[in-house]
PLY file of the C-alpha trace (Angstrom):
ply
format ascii 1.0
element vertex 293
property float x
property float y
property float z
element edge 292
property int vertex1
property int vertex2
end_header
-54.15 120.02 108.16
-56.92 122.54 109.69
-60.34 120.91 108.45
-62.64 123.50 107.56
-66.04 121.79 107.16
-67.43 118.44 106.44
-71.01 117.80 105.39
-73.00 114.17 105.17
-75.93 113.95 102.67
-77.68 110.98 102.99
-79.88 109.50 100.08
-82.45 106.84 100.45
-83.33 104.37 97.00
-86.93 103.07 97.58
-88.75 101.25 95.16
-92.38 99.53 96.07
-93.77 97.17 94.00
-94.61 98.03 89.82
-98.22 97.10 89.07
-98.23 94.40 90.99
-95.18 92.62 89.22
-93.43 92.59 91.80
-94.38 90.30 94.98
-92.02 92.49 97.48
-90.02 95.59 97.88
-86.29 96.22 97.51
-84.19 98.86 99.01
-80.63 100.23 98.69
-79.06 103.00 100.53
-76.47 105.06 99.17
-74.37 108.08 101.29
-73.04 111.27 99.28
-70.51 113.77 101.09
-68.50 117.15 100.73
-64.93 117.60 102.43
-62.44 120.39 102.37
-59.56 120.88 104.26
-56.52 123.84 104.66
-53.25 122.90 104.27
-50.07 124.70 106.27
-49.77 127.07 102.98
-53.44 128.47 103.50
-54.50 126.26 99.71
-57.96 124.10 100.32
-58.55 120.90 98.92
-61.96 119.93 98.26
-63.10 116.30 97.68
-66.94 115.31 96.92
-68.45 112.16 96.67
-72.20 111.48 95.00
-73.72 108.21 94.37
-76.59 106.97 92.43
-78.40 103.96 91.23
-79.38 103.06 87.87
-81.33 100.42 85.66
-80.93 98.63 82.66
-82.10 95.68 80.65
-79.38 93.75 79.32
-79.08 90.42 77.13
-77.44 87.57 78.87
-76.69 84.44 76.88
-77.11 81.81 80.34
-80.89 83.02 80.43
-81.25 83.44 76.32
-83.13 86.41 77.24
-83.16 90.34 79.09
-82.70 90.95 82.86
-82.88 93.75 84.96
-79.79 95.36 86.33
-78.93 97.52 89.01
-76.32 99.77 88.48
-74.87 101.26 91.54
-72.29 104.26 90.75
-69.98 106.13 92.81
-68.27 109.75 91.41
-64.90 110.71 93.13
-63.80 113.86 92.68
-61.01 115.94 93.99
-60.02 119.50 93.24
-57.12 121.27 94.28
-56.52 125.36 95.19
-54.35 126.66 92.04
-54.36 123.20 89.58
-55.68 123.56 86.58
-58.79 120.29 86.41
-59.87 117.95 88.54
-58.64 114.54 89.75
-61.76 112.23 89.06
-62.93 108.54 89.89
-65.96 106.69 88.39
-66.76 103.54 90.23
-69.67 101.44 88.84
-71.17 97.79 89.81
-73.39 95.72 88.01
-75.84 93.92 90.15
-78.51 90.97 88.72
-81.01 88.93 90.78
-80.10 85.31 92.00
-81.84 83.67 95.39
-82.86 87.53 95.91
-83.46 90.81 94.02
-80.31 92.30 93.13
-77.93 89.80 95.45
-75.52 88.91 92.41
-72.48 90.84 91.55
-71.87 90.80 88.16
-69.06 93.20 87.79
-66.94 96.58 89.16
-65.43 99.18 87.12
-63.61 101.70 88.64
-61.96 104.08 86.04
-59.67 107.42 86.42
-62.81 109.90 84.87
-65.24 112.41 86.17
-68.17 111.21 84.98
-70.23 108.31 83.53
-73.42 107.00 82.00
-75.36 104.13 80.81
-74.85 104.76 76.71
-77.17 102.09 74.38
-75.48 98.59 75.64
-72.14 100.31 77.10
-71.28 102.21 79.96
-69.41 105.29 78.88
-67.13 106.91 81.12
-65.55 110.53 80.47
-62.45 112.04 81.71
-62.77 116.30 80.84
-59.71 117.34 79.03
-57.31 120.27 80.71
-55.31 123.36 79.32
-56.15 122.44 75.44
-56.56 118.58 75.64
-59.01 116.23 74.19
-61.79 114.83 76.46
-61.34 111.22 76.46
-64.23 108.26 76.53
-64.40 104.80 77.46
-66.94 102.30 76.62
-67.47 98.87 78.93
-69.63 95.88 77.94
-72.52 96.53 79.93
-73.41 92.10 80.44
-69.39 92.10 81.81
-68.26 95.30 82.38
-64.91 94.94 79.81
-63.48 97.30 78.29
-64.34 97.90 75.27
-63.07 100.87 73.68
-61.40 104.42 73.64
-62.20 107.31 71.82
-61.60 111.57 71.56
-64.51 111.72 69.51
-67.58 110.36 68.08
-67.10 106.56 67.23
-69.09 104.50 64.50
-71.25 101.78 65.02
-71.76 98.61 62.47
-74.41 96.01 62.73
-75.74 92.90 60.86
-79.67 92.98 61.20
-81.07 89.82 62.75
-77.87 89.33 64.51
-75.61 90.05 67.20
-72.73 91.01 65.25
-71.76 94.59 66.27
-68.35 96.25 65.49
-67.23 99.77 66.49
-64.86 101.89 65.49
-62.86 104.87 68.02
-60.31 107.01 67.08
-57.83 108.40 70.27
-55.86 111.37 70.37
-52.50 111.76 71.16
-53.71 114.92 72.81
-56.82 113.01 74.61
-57.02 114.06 78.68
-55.00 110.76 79.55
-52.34 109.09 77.38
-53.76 106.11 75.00
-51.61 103.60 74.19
-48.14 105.20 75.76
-49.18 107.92 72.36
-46.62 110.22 73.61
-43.74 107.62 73.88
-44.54 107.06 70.07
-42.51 109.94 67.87
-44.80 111.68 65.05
-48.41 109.58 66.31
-51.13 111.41 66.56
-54.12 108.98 67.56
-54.85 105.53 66.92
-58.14 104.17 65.13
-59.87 100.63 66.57
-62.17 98.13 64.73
-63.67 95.82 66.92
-66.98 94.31 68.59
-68.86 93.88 72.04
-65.96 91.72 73.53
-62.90 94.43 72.93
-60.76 95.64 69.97
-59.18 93.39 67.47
-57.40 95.69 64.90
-55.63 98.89 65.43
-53.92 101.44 63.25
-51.33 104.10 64.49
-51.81 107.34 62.78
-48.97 109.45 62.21
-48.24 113.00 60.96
-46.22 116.23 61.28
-49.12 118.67 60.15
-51.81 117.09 62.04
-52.60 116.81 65.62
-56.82 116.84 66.71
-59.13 113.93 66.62
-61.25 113.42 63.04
-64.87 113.43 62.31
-65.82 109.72 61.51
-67.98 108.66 59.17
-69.19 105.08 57.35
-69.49 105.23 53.77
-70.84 102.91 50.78
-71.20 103.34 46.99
-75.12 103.79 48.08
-73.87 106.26 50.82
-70.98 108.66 49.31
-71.55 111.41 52.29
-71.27 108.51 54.90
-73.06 107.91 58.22
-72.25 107.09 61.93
-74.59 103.82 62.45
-73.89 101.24 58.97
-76.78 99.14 59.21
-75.61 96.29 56.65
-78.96 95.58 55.37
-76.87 93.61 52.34
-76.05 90.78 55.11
-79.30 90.72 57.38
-79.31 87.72 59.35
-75.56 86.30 58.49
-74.46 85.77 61.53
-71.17 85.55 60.67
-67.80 88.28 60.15
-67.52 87.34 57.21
-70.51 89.16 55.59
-68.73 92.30 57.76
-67.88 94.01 54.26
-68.95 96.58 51.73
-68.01 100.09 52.86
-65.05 102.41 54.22
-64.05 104.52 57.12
-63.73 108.08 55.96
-61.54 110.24 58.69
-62.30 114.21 58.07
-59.10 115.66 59.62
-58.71 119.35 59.97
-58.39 121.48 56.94
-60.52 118.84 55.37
-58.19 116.15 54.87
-59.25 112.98 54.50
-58.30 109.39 55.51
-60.33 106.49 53.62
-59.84 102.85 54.60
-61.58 99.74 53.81
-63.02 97.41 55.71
-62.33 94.07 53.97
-62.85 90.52 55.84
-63.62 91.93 59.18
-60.33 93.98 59.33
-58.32 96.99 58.02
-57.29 96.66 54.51
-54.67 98.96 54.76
-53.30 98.02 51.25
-56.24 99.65 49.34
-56.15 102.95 52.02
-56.20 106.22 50.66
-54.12 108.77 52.50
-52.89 112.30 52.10
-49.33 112.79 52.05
-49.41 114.62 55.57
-50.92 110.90 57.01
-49.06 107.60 57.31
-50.53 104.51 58.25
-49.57 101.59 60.26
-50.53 98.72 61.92
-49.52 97.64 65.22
-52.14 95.14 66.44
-54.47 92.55 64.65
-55.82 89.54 66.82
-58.36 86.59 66.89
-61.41 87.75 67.83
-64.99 85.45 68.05
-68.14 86.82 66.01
0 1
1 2
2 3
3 4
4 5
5 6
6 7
7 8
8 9
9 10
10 11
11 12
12 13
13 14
14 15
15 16
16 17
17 18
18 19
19 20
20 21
21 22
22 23
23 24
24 25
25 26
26 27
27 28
28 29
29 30
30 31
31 32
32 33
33 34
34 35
35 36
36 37
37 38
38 39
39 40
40 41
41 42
42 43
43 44
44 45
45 46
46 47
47 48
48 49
49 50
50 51
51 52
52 53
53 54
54 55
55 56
56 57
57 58
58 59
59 60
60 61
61 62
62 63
63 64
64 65
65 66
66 67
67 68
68 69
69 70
70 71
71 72
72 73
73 74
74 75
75 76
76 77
77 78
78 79
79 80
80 81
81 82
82 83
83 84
84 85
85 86
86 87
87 88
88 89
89 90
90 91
91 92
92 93
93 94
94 95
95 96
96 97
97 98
98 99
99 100
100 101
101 102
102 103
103 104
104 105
105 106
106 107
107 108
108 109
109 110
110 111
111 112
112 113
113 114
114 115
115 116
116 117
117 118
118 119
119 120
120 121
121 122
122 123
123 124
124 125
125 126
126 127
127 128
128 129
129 130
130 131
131 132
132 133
133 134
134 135
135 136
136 137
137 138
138 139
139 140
140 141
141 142
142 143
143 144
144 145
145 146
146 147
147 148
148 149
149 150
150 151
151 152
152 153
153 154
154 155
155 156
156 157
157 158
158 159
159 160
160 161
161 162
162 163
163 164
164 165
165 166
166 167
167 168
168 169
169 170
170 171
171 172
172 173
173 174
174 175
175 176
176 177
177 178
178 179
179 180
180 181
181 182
182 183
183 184
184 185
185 186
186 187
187 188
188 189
189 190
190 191
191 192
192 193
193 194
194 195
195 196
196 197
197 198
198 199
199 200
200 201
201 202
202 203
203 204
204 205
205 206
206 207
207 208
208 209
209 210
210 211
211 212
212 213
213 214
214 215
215 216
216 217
217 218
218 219
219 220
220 221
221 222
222 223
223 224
224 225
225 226
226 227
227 228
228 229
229 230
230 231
231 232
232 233
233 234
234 235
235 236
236 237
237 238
238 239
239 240
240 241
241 242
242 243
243 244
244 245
245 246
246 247
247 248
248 249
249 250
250 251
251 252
252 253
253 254
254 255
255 256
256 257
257 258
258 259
259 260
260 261
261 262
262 263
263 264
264 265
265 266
266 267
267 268
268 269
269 270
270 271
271 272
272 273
273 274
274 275
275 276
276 277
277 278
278 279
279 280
280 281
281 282
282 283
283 284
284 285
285 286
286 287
287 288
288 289
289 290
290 291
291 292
């Protein structure tokens, strides 16, 4: 290959000391670059790199209390003369301070997406959808950098007050910009729908239909809340810590020509038996596991 140009940027992270908080300086240096090349057919290839740093405050349950981290990312991306989208990699580590600031790896994600983002306590990845798909997100645990969950479009998010329970709910696509759960090895599925907290999924429900085929609007409702949210605050069960009091409303999916999908939530889980379906949906389960609070 005939290489056209190459260009170095480099990027300098200096912080000096806040208000007098803190007793030295720290410094990180990060390199960003452009490449393109011609191949023996005359098409280019172009690959960039950027990088960037990041902070957050984030609960650990050693200290019983918030820490700083530093996030460093890295954002891959390749694109090619005549394909349709680009071929993307997110790279992220989590960095805390031990003997020095910012010497303590906590974790490294690296994840098949274009872009990605620090999102309440997750870090949310995206991968762009091509020639009419979905664009797909991931969510990671921002204290361990698991994976968390997978969605096409706007998830749900439950919480006890005066607690750390948290649950969310994602719906994916079978036509989301990579294939979730092997979707298109599974005849009639269009998307699956998760239920599950800061540590991962534990209950999942396989959508199928022959009518249908784009992600829902999801929404929370109660019998004080008909028309249905996207954050449940159950103020019923402040301070139960405890999945148990996770009860008392419904997942309502608004599919396209208004169809609608309503399912329980009974005992921290699915109760599928009391869902209410049109007759273009069918429901099943495939996964239901232990999970801890």
């Amino acid at each position: 290959m005939r290489t056209v140009g190459i260009i170095t940027l480099i990027l300098t992270f200096l912080l000096p000391p806040i208000f007098g908080q803190r007793p030295h300086q720290f410094s990180r240096t990060a390199t960003a670059s452009v490449y393109e090349d011609v191949s023996k057919d005359g098409s280019w290839v172009r690959k960039t790199v950027n990088r960037s740093f990041d902070f957050q405050y984030v609960y650990f349950d050693d200290k019983k209390g918030f820490e700083d981290v530093l996030l460093s990312q890295r954002f891959e991306g390749i694109q090619r003369e005549g394909q349709e989208g680009n071929e993307g990699l997110v790279e992220v580590t989590a960095w805390r301070s031990g003997k020095e600031k910012y010497d303590t790896r906590i974790w490294t994600i690296s994840d098949p997406s274009d872009d990605g983002h620090p999102w309440g306590n997750f870090y949310e990845t995206t991968k762009g959808g091509c020639c009419g798909d979905e664009d797909l997100h991931k969510f990671f645990n921002l204290r361990t950098g698991k994976h968390i969950a997978t969605f096409t479009t706007d998830p749900a998010l439950v919480e006890i007050p005066n607690t750390p329970i948290r649950r969310i709910l994602a719906y994916a696509s079978a036509h989301a910009a990579i294939d979730v759960d092997s979707l298109s090895k599974v005849k009639g599925a269009i998307g699956t729908l998760t239920f599950g907290s800061n540590d991962g999924p534990f209950d999942k429900v396989f959508f199928f239909s022959n009518q249908l085929a784009w992600s829902p609007h999801i929404l929370l409702i109660t019998d004080k809340d008909p028309k249905g949210v996207t954050h449940l605050q159950l103020w019923s069960s402040k301070g139960i810590n405890s999945s148990a009091a996770v009860k008392g409303f419904k997942v309502k999916l608004v599919f396209e020509d208004n169809l609608e999908a309503i399912i329980p939530i009974e005992n921290d889980r699915f109760a599928l038996q009391k869902a209410v379906v049109p007759d273009a949906i069918r429901l099943e389960r495939r996964v239901s596991v232990s999970k801890n609070d």
